[in-house]
SEKE-787802 format. One record per residue (C-alpha): residue number from 0; x, y, z. Coordinates in nm, 4 decimals, m for minus. Example, Ala and Ser with C-alpha at 12.3 -4.5 7.8 and 13.67 -1.06 7.14 Angstrom:
num, x, y, z
0, 1.2300, m0.4500, 0.7800
1, 1.3670, m0.1060, 0.7140
***
This chain:
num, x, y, z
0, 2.8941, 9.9175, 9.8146
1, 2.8021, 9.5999, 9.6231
2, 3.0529, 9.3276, 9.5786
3, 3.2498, 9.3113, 9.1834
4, 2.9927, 9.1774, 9.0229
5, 2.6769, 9.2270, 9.1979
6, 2.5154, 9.4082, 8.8274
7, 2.5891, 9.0923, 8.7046
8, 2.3589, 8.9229, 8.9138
9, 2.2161, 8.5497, 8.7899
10, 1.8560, 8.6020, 8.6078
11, 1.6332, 8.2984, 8.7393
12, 1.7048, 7.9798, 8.5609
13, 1.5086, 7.7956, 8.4050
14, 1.5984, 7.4610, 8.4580
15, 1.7133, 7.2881, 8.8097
16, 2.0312, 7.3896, 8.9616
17, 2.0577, 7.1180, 9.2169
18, 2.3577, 6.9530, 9.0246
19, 2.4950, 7.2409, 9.2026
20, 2.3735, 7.3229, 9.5094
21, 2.3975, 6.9587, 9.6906
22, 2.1473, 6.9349, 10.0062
23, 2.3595, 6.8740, 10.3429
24, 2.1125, 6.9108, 10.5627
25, 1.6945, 6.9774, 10.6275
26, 1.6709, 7.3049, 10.8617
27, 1.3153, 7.3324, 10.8853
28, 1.0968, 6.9875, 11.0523
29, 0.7988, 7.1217, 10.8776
30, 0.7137, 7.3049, 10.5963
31, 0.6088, 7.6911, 10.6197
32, 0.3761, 7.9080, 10.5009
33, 0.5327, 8.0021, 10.2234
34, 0.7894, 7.7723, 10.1620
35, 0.8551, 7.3784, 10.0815
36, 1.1488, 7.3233, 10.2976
37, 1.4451, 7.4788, 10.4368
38, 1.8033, 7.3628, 10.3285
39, 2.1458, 7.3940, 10.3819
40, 2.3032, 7.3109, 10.0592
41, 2.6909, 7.3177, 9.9556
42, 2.7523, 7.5525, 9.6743
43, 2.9979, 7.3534, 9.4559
44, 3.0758, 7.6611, 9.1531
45, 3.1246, 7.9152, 9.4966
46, 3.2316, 7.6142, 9.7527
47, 3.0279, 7.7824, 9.9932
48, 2.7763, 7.6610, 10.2356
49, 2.4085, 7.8678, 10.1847
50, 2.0573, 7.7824, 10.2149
51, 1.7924, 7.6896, 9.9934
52, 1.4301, 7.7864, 9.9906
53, 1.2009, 7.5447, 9.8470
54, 0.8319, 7.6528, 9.6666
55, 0.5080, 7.4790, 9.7469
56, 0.3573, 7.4359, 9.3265
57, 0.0808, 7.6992, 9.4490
58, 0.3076, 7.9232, 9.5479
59, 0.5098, 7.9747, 9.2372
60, 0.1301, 7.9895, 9.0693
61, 0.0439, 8.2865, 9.2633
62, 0.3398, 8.4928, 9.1609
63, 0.5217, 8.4981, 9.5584
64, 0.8259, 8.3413, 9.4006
65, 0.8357, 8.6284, 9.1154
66, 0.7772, 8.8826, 9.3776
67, 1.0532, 8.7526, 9.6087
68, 1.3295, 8.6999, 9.2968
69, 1.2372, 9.0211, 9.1782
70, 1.2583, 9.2350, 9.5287
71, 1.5625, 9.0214, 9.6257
72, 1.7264, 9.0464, 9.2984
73, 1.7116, 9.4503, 9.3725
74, 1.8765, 9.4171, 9.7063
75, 2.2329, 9.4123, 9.8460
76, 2.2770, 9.5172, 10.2110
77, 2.4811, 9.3982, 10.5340
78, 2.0896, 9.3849, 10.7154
79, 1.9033, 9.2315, 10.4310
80, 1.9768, 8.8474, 10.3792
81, 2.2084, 8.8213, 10.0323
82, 2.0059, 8.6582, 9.7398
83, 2.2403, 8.4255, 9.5387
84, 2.0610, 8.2353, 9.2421
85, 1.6799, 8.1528, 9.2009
86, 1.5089, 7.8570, 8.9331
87, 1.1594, 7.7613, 8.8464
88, 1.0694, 7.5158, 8.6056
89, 0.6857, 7.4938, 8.4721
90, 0.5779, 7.1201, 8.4514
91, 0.2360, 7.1458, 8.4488
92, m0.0096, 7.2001, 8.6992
93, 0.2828, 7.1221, 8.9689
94, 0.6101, 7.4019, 8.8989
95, 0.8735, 7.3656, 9.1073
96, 1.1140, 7.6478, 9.2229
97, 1.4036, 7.7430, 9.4841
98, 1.5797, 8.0677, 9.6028
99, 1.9579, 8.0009, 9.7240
100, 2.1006, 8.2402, 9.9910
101, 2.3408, 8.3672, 10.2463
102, 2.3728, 8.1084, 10.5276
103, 2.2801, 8.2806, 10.8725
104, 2.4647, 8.0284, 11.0804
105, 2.3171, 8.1052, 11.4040
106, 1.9127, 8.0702, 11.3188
107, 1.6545, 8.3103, 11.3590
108, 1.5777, 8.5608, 11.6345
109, 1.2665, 8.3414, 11.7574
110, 1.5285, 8.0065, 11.7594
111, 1.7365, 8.2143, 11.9861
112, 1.3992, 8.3520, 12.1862
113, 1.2974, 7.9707, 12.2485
114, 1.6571, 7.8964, 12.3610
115, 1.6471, 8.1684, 12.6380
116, 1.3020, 8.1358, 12.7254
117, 1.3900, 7.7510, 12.7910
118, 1.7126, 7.8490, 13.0195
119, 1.4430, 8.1481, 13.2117
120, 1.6708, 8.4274, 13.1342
121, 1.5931, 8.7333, 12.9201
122, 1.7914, 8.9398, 12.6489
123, 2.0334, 9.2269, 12.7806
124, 1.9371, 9.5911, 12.6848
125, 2.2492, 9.5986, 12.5038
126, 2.1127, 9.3145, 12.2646
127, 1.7820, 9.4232, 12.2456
128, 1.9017, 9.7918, 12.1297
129, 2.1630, 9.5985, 11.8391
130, 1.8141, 9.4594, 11.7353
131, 1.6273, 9.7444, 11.6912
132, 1.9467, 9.9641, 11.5627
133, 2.0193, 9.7039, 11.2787
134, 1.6681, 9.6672, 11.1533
135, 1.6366, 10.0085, 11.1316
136, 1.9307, 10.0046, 10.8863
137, 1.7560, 9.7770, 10.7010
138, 1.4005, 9.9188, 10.7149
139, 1.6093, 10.2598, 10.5671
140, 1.7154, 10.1008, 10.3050
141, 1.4484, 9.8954, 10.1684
142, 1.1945, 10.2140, 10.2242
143, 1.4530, 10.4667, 10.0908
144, 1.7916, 10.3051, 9.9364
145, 1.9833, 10.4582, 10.2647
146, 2.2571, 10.2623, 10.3605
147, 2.2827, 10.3723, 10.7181
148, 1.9656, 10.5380, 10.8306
149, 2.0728, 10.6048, 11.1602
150, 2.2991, 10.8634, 11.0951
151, 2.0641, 11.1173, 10.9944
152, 2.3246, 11.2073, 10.7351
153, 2.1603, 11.0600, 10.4268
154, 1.8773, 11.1750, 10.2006
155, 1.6465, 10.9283, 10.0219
156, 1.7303, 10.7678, 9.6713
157, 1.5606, 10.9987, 9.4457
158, 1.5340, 10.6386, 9.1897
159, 1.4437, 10.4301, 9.4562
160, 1.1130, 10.2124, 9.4091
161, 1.0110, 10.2019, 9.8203
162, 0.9940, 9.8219, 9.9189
163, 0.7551, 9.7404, 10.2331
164, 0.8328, 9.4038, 10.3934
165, 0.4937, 9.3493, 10.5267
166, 0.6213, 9.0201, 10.7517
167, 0.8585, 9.1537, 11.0103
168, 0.8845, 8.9260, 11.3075
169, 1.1340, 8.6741, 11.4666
170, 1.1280, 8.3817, 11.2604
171, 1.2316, 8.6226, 10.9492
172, 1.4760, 8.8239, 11.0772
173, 1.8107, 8.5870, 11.0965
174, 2.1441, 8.5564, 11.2892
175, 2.4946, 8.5376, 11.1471
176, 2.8163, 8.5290, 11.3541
177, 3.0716, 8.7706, 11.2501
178, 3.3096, 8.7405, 11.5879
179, 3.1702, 9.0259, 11.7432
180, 2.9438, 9.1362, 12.0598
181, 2.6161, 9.0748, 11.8876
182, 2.5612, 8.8649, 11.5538
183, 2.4870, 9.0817, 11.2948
184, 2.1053, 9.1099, 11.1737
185, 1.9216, 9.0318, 10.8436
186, 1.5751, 9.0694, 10.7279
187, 1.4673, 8.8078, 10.5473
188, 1.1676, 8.6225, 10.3366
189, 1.0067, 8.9115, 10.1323
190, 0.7270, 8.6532, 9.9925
191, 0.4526, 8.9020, 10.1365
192, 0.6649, 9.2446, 10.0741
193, 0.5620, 9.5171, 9.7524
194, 0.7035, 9.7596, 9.5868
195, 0.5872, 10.1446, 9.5781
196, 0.7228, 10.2534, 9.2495
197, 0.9129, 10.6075, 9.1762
198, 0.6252, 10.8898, 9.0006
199, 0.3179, 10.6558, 9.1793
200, 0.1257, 10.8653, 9.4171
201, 0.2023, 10.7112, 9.7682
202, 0.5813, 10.7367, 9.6646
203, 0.5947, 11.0341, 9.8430
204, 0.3961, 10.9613, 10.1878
205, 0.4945, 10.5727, 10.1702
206, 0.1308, 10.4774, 10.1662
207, 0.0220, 10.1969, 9.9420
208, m0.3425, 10.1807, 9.8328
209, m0.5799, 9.8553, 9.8142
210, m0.6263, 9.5493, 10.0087
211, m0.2500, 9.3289, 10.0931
212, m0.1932, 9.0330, 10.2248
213, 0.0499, 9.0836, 10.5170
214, 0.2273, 8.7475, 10.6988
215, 0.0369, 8.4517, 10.8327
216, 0.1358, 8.5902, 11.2388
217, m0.0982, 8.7845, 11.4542
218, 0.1076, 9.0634, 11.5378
219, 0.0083, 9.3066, 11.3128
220, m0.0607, 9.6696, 11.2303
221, m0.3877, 9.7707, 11.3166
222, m0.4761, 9.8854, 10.9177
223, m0.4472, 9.5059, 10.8603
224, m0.7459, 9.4638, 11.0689
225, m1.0985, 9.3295, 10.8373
226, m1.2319, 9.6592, 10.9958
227, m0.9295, 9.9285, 10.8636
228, m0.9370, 10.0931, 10.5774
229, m0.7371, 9.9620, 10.2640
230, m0.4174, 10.1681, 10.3516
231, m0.0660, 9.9852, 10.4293
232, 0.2795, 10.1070, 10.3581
233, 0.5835, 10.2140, 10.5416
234, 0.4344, 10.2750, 10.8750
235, 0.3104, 9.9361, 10.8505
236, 0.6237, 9.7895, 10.8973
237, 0.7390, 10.0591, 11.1443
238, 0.4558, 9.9154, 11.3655
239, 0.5597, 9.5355, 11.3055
240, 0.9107, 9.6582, 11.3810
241, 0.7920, 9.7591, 11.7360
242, 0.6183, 9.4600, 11.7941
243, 0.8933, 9.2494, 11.7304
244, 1.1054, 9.4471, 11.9759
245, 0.8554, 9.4058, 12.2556
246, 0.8410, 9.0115, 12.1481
247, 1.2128, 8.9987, 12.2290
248, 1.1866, 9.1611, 12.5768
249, 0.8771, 8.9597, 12.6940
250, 1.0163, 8.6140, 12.4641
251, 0.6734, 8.5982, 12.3925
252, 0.7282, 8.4528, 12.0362
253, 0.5137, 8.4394, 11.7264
254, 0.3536, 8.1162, 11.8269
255, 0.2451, 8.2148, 12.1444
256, m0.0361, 8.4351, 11.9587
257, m0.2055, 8.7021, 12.1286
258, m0.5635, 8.9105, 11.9676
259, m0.6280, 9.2748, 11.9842
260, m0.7796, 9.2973, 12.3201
261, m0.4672, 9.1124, 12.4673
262, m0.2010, 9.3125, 12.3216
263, m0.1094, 9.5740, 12.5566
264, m0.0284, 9.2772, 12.8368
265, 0.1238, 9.1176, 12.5681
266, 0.3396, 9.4185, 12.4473
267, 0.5049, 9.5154, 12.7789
268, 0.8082, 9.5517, 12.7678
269, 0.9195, 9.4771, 13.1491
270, 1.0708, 9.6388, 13.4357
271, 1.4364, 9.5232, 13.3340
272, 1.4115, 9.7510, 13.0345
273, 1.5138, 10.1300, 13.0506
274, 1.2538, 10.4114, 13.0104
275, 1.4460, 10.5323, 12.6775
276, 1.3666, 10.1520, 12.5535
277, 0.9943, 10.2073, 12.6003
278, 0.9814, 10.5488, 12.4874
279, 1.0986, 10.4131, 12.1378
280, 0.9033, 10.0729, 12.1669
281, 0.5600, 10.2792, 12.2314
282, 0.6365, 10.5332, 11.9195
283, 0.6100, 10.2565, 11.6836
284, 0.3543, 10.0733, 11.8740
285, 0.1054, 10.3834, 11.7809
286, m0.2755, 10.2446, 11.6524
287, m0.3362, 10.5491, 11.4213
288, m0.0055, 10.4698, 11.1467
289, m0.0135, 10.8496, 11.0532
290, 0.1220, 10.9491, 11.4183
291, 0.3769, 10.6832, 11.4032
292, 0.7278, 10.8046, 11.2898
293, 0.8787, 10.7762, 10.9606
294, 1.2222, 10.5716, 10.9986
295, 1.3925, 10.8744, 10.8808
296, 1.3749, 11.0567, 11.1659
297, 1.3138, 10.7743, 11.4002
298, 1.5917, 10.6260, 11.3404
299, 1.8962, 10.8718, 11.4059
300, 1.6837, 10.9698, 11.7499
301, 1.7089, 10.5639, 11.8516
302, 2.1446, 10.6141, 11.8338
303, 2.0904, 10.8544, 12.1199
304, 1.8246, 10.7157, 12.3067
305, 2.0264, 10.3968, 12.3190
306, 2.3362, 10.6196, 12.4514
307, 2.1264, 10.7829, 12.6891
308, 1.9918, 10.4509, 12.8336
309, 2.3365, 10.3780, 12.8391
310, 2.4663, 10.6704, 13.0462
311, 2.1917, 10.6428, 13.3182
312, 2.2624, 10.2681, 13.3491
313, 2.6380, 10.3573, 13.4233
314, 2.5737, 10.6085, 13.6775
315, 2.3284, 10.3851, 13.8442
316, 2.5821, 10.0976, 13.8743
317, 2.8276, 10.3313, 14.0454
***
């Protein structure tokens, strides 16, 4: 459940709040795609450590910091980064504009993909399944306000506008250390990501209708193609999910870019993976989105494959 408070939410200033969010440190040694800068900033009214993300001017002009605010402003969720406070201020041709957050203290997925690719050793199963198993939970409840998707014991918000992230890969999906096995998981930078409102027709089948921009990577559904139709919704981001799984196995990160006719060798998962790993990797990995499966009943099924992979590793070590 949301934290006291969380109605209460900040509405985007309109003036600078850097009198209280003090920079500490740069993060990112270039600018991205969508953003000015990276920024670990001290929270003085919280004294709490989180991160700022900084506009470029165009940006803010073509409505991506709206649409983040807004879709972040919706959101609270252990697998979905925590939005904090937002400003923009309008001077002139040139606005300027940040988005304060959670700090994930341990990076992004790809930061720890370069760090094992440099030592030439590969993710465990065990980590790879905590990946998949924790953006699942967070693909359930951005598609369908489920808070834990992999039970199988929740039905879908009946008031719940579907969000589609549209920009699922390693560098956006980030690492926080909460003194367990695995770091926990959270989704991050919905720049790219739209809304499928309640009553509108793809509501229902999670389809979206007219030409979307998705991320600036290559791996991407095969409907974002210039040859596919104009379709893109839920089963979008299932495939981007799957693609970001096989990315982790192979540590073939987003940089290391890879075209349509290179995929498959660039999608395997590997020998050192179970067959209950690829089984789930190639459902989401399907080119026609209509025959991939809905995270509703994808999800709950990837619990027990992950047990099963389990229980045949076990007797196999005996």
């Amino acid at each position: 459940m949301p934290p006291d408070g969380y109605a209460l939410r900040p509405r985007v200033a309109r003036q600078p709040l850097r009198q209280r969010f003090i920079p500490i440190k740069k993060l990112s040694v270039t600018n991205g795609v969508f953003n000015a800068g990276i920024l670990k900033v001290q929270d003085l009214e919280r004294n709490k450590v989180c991160i700022e993300k900084r506009f470029k001017p165009q940006d803010v002009l073509r409505g991506i910091f709206d649409n983040e605010t807004h879709i972040l402003g919706r959101l609270y969720h252990r697998h979905v980064v925590e939005y904090i406070h937002a400003f923009v201020v309008h001077t002139g041709p040139r606005p300027s504009a940040s988005i304060y957050m959670e700090l994930c203290d341990l990076g992004s997925l790809n930061d720890m993909m370069e760090k094992y690719a440099r030592e030439g050793r590969g993710f465990c199963e065990d980590f790879v399944w905590s990946v998949f198993h924790q953006m699942a939970c967070a693909l359930g409840y951005i598609q369908y306000g489920i808070n834990d998707v992999t039970k199988g014991t929740e039905y879908r918000n009946p008031d719940w506008a579907m969000i589609i992230h549209n920009d699922i890969y390693p560098k956006n999906v980030c690492l926080i250390n909460r003194g367990d096995q695995w770091p926990r998981l959270v989704l991050a930078d919905f720049g790219v990501a739209r809304e499928i409102p309640v009553g509108h027709a793809g509501w229902q089948s999670g389809i979206g209708h007219g030409r979307h921009r998705f991320g600036p990577h290559l791996c991407m559904p095969p409907e974002a193609t210039k040859n596919a139709g104009p379709d893109w919704g839920a089963q979008s981001d299932i495939f981007l999910l799957g693609a970001m799984i096989s990315t982790t196995c192979s540590l073939r990160g987003p940089a290391e870019r890879w075209g349509v006719g290179d995929r498959r060798r660039g999608w395997q998962v590997g020998a050192a993976y179970s067959m209950q790993l690829k089984e789930a990797r190639d459902s989401f990995l399907r080119r026609e989105w209509r025959a991939r499966p809905r995270i509703l009943t994808i999800a709950p099924r990837l619990t027990r494959l992950g047990l099963e992979a389990k229980a045949a590793f076990d007797r196999c070590s005996r």
